[in-house]
C-alpha positions in Angstrom: 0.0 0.0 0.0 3.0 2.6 0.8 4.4 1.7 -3.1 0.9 2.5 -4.2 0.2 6.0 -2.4 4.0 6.8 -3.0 3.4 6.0 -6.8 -0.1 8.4 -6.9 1.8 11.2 -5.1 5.2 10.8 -7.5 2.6 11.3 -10.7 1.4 14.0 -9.0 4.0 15.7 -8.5 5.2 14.8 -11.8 1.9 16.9 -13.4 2.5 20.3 -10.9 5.7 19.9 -12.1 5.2 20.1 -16.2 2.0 22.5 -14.9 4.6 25.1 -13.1 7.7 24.3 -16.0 4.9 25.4 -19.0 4.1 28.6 -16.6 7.8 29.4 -16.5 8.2 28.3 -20.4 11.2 25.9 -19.2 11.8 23.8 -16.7 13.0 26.1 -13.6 9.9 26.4 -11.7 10.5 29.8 -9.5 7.2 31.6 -9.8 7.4 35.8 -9.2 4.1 36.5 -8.3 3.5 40.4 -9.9 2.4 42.7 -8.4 2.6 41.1 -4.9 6.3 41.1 -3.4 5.9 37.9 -1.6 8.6 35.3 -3.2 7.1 31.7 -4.1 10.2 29.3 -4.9 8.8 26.2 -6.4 10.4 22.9 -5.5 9.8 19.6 -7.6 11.9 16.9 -5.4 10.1 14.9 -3.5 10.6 13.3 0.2 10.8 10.1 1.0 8.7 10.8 4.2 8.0 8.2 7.2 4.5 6.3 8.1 3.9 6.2 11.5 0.8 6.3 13.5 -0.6 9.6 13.6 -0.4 11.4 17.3 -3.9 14.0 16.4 -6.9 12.5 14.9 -5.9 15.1 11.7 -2.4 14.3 11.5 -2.6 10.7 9.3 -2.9 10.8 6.0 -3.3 14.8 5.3 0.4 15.5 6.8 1.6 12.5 5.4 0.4 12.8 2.4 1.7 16.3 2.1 5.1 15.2 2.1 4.8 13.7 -1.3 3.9 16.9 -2.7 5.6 19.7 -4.7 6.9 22.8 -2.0 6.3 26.4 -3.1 7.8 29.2 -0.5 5.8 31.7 0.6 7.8 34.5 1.9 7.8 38.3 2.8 4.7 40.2 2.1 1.0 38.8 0.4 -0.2 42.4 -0.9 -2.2 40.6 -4.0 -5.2 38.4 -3.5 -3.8 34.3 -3.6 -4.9 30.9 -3.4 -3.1 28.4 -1.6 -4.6 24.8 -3.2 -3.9 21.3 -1.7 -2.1 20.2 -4.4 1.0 21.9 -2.8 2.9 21.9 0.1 3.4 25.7 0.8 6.3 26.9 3.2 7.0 29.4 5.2 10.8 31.1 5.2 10.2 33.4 8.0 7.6 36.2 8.4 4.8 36.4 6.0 2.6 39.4 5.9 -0.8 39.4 4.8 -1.3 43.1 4.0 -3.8 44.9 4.9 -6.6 45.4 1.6 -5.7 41.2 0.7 -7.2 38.0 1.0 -5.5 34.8 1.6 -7.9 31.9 0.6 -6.7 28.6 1.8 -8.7 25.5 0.1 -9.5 22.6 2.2 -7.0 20.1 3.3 -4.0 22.4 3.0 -0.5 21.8 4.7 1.2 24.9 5.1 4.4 24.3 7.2 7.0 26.9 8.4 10.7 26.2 8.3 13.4 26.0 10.8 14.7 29.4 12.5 14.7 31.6 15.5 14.9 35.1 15.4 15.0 37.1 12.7 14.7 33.7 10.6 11.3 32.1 12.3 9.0 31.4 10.5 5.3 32.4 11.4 2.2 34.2 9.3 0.6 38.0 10.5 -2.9 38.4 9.0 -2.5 42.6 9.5 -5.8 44.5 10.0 -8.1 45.2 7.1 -6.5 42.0 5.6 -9.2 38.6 5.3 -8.2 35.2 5.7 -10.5 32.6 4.5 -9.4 29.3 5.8 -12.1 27.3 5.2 -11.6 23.2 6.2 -14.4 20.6 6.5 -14.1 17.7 9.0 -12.7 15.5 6.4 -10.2 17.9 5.0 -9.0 20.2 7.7 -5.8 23.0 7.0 -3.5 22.1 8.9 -0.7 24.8 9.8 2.8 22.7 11.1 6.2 22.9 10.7 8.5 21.0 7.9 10.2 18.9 10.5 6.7 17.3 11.3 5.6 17.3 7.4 9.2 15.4 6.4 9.1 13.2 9.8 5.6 12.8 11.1 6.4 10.8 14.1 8.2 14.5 15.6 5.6 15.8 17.7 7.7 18.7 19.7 7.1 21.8 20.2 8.7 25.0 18.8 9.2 23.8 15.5 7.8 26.5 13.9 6.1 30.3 15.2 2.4 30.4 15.1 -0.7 32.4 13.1 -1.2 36.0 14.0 -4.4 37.8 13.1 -4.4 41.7 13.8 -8.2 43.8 13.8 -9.6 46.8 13.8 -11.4 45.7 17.2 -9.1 46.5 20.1 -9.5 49.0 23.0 -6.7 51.2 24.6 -5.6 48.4 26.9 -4.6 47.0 23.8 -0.8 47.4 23.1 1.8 46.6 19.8 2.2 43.0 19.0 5.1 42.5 21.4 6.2 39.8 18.9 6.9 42.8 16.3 5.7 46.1 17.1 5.4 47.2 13.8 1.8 45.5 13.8 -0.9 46.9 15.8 -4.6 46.8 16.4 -6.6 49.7 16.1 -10.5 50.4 17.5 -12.4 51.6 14.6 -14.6 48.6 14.3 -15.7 46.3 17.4 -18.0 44.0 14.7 -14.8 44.0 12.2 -14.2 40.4 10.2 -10.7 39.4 9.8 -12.5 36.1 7.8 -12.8 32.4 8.8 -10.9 29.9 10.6 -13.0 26.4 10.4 -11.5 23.1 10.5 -8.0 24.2 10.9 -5.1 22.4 13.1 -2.1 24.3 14.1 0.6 22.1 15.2 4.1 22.1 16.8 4.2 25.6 17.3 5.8 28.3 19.6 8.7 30.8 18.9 10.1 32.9 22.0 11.5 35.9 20.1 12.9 37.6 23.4 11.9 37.7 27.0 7.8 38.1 27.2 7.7 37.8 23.6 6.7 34.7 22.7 4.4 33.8 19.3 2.0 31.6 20.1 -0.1 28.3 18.0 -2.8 30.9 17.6 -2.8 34.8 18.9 -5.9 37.4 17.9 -4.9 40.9 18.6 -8.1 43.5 18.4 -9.9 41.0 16.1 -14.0 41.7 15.9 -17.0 39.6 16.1 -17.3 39.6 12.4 -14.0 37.1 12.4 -15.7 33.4 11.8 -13.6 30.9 14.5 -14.7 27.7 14.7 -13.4 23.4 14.6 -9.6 24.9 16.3 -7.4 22.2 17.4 -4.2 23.5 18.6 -1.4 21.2 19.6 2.2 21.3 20.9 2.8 25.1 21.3 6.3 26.1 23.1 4.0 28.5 24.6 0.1 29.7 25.0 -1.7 27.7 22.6 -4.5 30.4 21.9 -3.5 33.5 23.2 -6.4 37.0 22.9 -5.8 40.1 23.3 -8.5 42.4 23.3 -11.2 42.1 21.0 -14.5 40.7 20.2 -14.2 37.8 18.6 -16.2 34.8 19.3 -14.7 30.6 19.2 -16.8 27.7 18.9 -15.2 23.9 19.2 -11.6 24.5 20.7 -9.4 21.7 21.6 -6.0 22.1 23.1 -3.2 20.1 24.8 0.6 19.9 24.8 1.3 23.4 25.8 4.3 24.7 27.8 2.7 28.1 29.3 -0.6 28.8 29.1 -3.7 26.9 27.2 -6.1 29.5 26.8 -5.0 32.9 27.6 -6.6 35.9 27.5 -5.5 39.9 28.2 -6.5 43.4 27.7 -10.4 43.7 27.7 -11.3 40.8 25.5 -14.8 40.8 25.8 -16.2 37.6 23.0 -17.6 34.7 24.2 -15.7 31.0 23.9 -17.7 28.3 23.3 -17.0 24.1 23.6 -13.3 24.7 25.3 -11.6 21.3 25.4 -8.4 21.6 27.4 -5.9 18.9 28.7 -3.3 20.3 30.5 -0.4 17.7 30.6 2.3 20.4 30.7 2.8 23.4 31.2 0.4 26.1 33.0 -3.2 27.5 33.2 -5.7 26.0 31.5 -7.3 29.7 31.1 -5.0 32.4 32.4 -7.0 36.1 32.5 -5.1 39.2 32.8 -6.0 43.5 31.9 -9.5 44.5 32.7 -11.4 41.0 31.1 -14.8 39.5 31.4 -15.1 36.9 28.7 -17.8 33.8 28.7 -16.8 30.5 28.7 -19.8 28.6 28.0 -19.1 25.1 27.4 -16.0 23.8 28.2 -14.2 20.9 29.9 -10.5 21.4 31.7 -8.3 18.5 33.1 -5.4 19.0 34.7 -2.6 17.0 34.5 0.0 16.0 37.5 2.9 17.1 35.6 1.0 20.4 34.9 3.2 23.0 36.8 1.3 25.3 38.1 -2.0 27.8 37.9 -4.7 25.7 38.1 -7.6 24.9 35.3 -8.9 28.9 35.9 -6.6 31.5 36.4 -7.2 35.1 37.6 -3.9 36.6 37.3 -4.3 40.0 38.2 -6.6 42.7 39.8 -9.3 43.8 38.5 -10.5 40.1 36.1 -13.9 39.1 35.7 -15.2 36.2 34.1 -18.5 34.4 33.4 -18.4 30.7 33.3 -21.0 28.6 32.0 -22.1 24.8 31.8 -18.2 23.5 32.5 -16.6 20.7 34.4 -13.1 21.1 35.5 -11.3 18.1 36.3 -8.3 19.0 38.8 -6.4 15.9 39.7 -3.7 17.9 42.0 -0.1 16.8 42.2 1.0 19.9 40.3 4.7 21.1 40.8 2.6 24.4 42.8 0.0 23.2 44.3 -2.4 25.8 42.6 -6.4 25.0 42.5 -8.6 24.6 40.0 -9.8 27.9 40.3 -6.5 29.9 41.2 -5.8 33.4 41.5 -3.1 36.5 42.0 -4.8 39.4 42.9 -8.3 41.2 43.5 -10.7 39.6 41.0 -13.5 42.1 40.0 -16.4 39.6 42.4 -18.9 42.1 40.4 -18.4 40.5 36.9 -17.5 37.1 37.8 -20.5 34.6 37.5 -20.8 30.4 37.3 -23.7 28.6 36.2 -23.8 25.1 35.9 -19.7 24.5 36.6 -18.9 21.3 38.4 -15.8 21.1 39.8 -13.6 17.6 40.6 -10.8 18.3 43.0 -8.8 17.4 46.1 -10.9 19.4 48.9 -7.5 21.6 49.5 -7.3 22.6 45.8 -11.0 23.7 45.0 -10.3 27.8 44.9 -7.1 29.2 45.8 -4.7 32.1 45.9 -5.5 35.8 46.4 -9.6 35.8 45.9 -10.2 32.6 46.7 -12.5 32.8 49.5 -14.5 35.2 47.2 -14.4 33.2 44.1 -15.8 30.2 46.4 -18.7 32.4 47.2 -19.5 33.1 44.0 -19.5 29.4 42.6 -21.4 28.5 45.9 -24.2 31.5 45.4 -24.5 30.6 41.5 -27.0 28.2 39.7 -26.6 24.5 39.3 -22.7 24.6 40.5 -21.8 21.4 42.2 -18.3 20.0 43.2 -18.3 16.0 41.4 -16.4 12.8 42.7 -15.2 9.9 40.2 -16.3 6.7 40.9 -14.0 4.3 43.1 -15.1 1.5 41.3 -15.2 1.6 37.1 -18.4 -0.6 37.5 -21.4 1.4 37.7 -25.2 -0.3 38.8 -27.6 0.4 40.3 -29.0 4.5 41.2 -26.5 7.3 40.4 -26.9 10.3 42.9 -25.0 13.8 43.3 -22.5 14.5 40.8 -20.3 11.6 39.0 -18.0 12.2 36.4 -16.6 9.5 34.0 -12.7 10.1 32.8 -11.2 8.7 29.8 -8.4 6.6 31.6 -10.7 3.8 32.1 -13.1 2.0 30.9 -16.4 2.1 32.4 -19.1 -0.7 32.6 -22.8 -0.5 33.0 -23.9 -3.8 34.7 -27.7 -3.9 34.5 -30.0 -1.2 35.1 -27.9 2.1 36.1 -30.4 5.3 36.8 -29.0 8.7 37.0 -31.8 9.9 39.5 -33.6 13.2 39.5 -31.2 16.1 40.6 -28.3 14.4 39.6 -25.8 14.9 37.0 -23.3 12.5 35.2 -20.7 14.5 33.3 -18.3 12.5 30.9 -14.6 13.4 29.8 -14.3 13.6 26.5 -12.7 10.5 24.8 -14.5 8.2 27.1 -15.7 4.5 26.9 -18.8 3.0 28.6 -19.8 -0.3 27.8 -23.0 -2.1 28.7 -22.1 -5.8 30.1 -23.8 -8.5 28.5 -27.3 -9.7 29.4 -30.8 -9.8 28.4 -34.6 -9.3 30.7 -34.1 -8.0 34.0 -30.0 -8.5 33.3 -30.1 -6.1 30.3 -27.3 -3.3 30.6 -28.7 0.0 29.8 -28.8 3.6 31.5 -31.5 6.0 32.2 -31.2 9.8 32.8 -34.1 10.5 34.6 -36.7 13.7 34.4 -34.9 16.5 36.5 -31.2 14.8 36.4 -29.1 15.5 33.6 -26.0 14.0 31.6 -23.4 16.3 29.8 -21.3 13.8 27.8 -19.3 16.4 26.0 -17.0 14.6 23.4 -14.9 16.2 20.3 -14.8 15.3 16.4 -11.4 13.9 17.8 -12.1 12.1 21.2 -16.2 11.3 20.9 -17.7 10.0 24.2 -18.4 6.1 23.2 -21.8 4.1 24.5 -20.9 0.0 23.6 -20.8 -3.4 24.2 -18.2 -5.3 26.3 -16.4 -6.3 23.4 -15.5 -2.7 21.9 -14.4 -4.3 18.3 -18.1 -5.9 17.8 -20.2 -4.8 14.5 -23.1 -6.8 16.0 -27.0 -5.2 17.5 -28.4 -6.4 20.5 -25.3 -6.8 22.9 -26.5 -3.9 25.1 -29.0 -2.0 26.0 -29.3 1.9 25.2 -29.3 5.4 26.4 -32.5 6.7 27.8 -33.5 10.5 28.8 -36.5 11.2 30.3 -37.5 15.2 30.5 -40.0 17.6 32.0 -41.3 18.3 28.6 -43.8 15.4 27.6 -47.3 15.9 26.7 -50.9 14.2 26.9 -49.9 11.4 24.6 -46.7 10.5 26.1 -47.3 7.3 28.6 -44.7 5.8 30.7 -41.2 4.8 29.0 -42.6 1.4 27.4 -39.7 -0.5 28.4 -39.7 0.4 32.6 -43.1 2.0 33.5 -41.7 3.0 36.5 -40.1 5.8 34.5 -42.4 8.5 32.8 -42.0 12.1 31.6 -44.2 15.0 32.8 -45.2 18.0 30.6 -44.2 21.0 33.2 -41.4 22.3 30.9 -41.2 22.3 27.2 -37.9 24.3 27.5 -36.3 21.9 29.9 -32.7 20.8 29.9 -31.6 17.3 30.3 -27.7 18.2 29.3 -25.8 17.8 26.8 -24.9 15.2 24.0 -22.3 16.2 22.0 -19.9 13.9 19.5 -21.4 10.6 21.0 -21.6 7.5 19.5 -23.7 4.6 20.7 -22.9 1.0 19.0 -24.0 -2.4 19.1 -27.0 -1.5 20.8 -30.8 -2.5 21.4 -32.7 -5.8 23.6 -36.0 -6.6 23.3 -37.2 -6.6 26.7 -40.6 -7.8 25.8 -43.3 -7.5 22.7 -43.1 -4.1 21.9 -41.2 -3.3 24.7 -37.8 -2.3 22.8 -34.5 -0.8 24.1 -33.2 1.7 21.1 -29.6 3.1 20.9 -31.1 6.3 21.7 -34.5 7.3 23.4 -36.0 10.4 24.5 -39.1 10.6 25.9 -40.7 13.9 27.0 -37.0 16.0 26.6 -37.2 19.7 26.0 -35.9 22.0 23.7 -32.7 23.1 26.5 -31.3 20.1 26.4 -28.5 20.1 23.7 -28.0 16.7 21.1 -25.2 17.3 18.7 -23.2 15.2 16.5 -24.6 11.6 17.3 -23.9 8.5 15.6 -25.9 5.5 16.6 -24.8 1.9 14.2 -25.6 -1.2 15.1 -28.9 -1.5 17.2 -31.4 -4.2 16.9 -34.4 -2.0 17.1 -34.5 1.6 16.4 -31.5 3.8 16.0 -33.2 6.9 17.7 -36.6 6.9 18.9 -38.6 10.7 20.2 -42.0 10.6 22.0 -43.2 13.7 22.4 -40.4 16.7 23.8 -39.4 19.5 22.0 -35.6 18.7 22.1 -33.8 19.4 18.6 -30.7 17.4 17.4 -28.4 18.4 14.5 -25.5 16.2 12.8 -26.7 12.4 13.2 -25.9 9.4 11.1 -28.1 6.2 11.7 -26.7 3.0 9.9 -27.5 -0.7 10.6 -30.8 -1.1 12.7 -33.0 -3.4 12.5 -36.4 -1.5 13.1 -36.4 1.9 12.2 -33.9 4.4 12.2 -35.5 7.5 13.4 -38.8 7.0 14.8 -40.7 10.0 16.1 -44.2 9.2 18.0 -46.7 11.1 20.9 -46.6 14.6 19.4 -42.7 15.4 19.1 -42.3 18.7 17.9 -38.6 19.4 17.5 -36.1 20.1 14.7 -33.6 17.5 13.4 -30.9 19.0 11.4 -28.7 17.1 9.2 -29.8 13.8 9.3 -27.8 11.1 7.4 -29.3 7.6 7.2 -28.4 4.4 5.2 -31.4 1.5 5.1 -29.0 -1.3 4.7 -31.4 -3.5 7.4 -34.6 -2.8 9.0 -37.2 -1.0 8.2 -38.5 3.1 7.7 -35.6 5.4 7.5 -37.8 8.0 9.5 -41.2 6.7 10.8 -43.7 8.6 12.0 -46.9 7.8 14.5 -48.9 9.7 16.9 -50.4 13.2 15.8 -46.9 14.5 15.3 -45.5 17.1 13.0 -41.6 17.9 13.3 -39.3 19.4 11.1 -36.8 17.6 9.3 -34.3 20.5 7.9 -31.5 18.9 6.1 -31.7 14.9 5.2 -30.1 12.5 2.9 -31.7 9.2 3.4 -30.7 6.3 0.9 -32.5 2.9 1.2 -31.2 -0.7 0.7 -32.1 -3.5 -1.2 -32.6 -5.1 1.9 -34.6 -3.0 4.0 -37.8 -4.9 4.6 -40.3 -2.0 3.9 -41.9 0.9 4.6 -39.6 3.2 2.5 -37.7 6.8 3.1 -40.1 8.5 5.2 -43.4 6.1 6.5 -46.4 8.1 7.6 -47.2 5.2 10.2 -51.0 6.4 11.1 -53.9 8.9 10.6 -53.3 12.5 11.7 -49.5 12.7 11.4 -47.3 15.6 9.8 -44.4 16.5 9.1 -42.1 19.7 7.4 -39.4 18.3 5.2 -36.6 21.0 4.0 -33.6 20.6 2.0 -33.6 16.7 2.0 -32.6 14.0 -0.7 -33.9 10.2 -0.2 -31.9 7.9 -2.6 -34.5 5.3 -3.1 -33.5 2.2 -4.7 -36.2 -0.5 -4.5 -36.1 -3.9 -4.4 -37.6 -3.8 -0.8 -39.0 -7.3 0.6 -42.3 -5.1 0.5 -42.5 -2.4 -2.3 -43.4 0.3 -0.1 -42.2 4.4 -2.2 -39.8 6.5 -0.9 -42.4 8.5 0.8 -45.0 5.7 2.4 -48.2 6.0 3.8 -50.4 3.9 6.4 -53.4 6.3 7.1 -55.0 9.5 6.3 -51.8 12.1 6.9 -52.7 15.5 8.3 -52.1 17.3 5.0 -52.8 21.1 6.1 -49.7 20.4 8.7 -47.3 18.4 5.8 -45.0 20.4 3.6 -41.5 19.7 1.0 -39.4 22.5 0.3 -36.2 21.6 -1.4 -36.4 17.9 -1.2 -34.9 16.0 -4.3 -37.0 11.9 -4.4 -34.9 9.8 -6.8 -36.8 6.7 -7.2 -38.0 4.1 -9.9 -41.4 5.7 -11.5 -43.8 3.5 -9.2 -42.2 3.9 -5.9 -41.9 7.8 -5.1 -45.4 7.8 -3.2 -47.3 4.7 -2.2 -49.8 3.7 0.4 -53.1 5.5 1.6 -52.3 9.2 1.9 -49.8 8.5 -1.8 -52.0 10.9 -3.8 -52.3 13.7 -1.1 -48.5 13.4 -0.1 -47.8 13.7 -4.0 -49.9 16.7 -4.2 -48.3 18.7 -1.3 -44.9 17.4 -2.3 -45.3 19.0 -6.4 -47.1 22.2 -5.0 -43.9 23.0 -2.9 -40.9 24.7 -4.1 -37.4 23.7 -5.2 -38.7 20.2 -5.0 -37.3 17.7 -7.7 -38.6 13.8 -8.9 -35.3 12.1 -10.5 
């Protein structure tokens, strides 16, 4: 397989060769770019390279990959618009300025890598102010900003190999000072909603230049950069100093991951004021996990901090000066202690300003002695204690769980945890779960089964990443088999008058006393090899929820394998975006009792079973973004199966691949029943189908009707 890849990438780099020499009209392939003065040296030799396993979940085949490719050298100053493709490996030989006026697009799965130096000679990239960067990656092809060293030898993971990405705004205030990396770049405050571009789906790695004493570049630093900027999908990795570092500014982050650090992990200075959403931090080295300085009051909201035991100091939280505020929102810090200063998870230096500090929903695992500490502590402690649905956790002695789970229990990823039978997170309690974590349901079947509840008023905040998802399976972790567990059930606050107690334990039943009601969070889990039949139509699914509102939070889920339904909804309001159903045995999303929640993004493959989405009880959710294909094998009941009378439905930018040659010949939209046409609409939704099996069943003619009367809608 290495003689093959190494053969595609050597023809490749055979083509941007000839491509460049024909540019050139001969065969030396230095491009002058005119009128921009930034130099772009191409290089046609290749590099051998070395496969190893990949140490970030990005790292695999895009970095090693990118050593096959042809280099170009990017150096000096971008003052023309440019496009760096993925067909190159682009360099930088130290600084590289985009001006201000320019746009750097970057396509998807990019490697841009800096070259050795120090000094004068590092190499690292300044985005000035009034210049755009669109650097735009998708989970599959991420940009990924490293150094040569890694590129050329994959399995070197340091730090400092290379400087960092800086982006300069229009958005800072007058705490705001020079970069103190190079002075000659400074913020201004003309413009507090100013866009400097997007950042999605980008990885910057082995990164972290000290130029001189307090002037270190770090993986990622934002000087005066406005709300405008797009920030979102970061992974940051092996910095020889912060790995994000703010100062000032407006800018907002969504999806954050950071680790290997040798100062601070997320540091902030100087009046930032944006918000920071879905912080992953692991501090194994190095210092804070957040370190606050200047005048600040960011929000956190969303976030989940362990602490290492060769962390050195500073804590998961740092307020490092007078006068910091802070607002911290549905968190868990996980502060394991044996730091080289024995700092606490919420430490701090200085008079924090009490006034603009706030917590809300932050639970906090610690040794007793190293909850708050330092200057404020006493204060801080207040403040968690007089805020909303804070809680200080414990981790389970034993990594067997049965039984009822009370107070707060968090789940790490150094073990794996086992549900043996029935466990119940009861009402008021919470079980939060470390990213990257494994729980597996024991074998057994009737009162035996392994499956969990989170009961009405408890709530679960499994927070996984696109690199380190939160993992529900068997005992056998390598099984591609249904049925060897039970599920996940949530019960909520939010049911209605059709919802009856959860089918498979009656003792367990939603109320209706809060539509908006929030059971937690699911984010980036996956739930495999799931679903026992307990008795006739009494089914364990890889995913219930029954009666959940529209607080709680489902993001991200993949459910394969279950031997019933994938996901089934009665009644609630909750919505769920990004989930992909494949390999069930029943249905794959089944919605029943009057649910009336969004699902975004829905991806579903009939392989097995039956329905792709069925639909029963007088219901009528939204379905906003769908790509259902059906098997040859799926038993019946089509795409989308209108299961009885009364039943709705609101279908937007969907495609359902239907390929017949079901057991039963049921359409890609099938019908038991009269629907509830007035509350049915297609907008956007593309049916490929043979001729005969795009609308069958009672309500085929009606359905049809709607579905031709809609717009953008499209028969293949």
């Amino acid at each position: 397989m290495f003689k093959e890849r190494k053969m595609t990438n050597l023809k490749n780099i055979a083509l941007s060769a000839a491509v460049i020499a024909a540019m050139t009209g001969c065969g030396d392939t230095t491009v002058n770019q005119t009128p921009s003065s930034v130099t772009i040296t191409g290089d046609t030799t290749t590099t051998t390279g070395t496969l190893s396993e990949p140490v970030t979940a990005a790292s695999d085949s895009t970095i090693d990959d990118a050593a096959f490719l042809p280099k170009q050298t990017l150096s000096g100053e971008i003052d023309t618009d440019m496009t760096l493709n993925k067909e190159t490996l682009w360099t930088l030989d130290g600084l590289v300025v985009v001006k201000t006026g320019v746009t750097l697009t970057i396509e998807a799965g990019t490697v841009v890598a800096g070259l050795d130096g120090t000094g004068d000679a590092t190499s690292y990239m300044i985005v000035d102010k009034g210049a755009t960067i669109i650097a735009d990656g998708t989970k599959d092809d991420p940009i990924i900003f490293t150094s040569l060293q890694r590129v050329e030898n994959p399995t070197s993971i340091e730090v400092g190999q290379w400087g960092g990405l800086t982006i300069i705004g229009h958005a800072g205030n007058d705490q705001v000072n020079p970069y103190e990396v190079n002075t000659a770049f400074e913020a201004d405050a003309t413009n507090l909603s100013d866009s400097s571009g997007i950042l999605r789906n980008v990885y910057i790695l082995n990164s972290g230049i000290t130029m001189a004493e307090d002037k270190e570049i770090n993986g990622l630093s934002f000087i005066g950069v406005g709300s405008g900027t797009v920030v979102e999908d970061i992974i940051v990795d092996y910095s020889d100093d912060d790995g994000v570092e703010i100062w000032g500014g407006t800018v907002n982050l969504t999806n954050v991951t950071i680790s290997h650090c040798t100062d601070d992990y997320f540091d902030i200075d100087d009046g930032y004021t944006g918000t920071v959403k879905n912080l992953v931090i692991n501090t194994t080295t190095g210092n804070a996990g957040i370190e606050m300085s200047g005048v600040t009051a960011a929000t956190f909201d969303g976030f989940t901090i362990t602490t290492g035991a060769t962390q050195a100091k500073e804590g998961a939280i740092y307020f490092k000066k007078d006068g910091i505020g802070g607002h911290f929102k549905n968190g868990t810090i996980i502060h394991n202690g044996g730091q080289v200063t024995a700092d606490g998870a919420i430490h701090s230096a200085g008079i924090a300003s009490i006034e603009n500090v706030s917590f809300e929903n932050v639970a906090i695992t610690a040794p007793a002695s190293l909850l708050f500490t330092g200057d404020s502590s006493d204060a801080l402690e207040t403040k968690f204690n007089s805020g909303t649905d804070n809680v200080i956790c414990s981790i389970p002695t034993s990594a067997t769980l049965s039984g009822d789970l009370t107070g707060c229990t968090v789940l790490t990823a150094d073990k794996t945890w086992e549900l043996d039978g029935l466990v119940v997170v009861t009402s008021g309690a919470e079980l939060r779960i470390q990213e990257g974590t494994t729980i597996v349901g024991l074998p057994g079947t009737g009162d035996a089964t392994s499956y969990m509840i989170v009961d009405k008023g408890a709530q679960i905040y499994a927070l996984g990443t696109e690199a380190n998802p939160i993992t529900f399976t068997s005992q056998d972790t390598s099984a591609q088999e249904v049925g060897l567990w039970g599920g996940l059930t949530i019960i909520g606050h939010a049911g209605n008058d059709q919802v009856n107690p959860y089918e498979v334990n009656t003792a367990f039943e939603a109320d209706a006393t809060d539509l908006a009601d929030n059971s937690g969070i699911l984010r980036h889990v996956k739930i495999l090899n799931s679903g026992i039949t307990m008795a006739e139509d009494k089914e364990i699914n890889g995913l219930s929820l029954i009666g959940v509102g529209s607080g709680t939070i489902v993001e991200d889920i993949t459910v394969d394998y279950s031997d019933d339904d994938g996901i089934e909804i009665w009644g609630g309001t909750v919505n769920l975006t990004n989930v992909t159903i494949t390999n069930c045995t029943d249905d794959y999303f089944d919605i029943d009792d009057g649910y009336a929640g969004t699902v975004k993004n829905l991806l579903i493959n009939t392989t097995t079973g039956n329905a792709g989405i069925e639909m029963s009880g007088v219901t009528a959710a939204t379905f906003d973004g769908f790509t259902i294909t059906t098997g040859a094998t799926q038993a019946k009941e089509g795409g989308i199966y209108f299961k009885k009378d009364g039943i709705g439905g609101h279908f937007l930018n969907g495609t359902i691949i239907h390929n017949g040659g079901q057991v039963t010949a049921d359409g890609a939209v099938h019908s038991a029943g009269t629907a509830d046409i007035a509350n049915v609409s297609f907008e956007n939704v593309t049916l490929t189908s043979p001729d005969t099996l795009y609308f069958t069943g009672d309500s085929a003619v009606a359905l049809e009707g709607v579905f031709t009367s809609g717009t953008g809608n499209v028969k293949n």
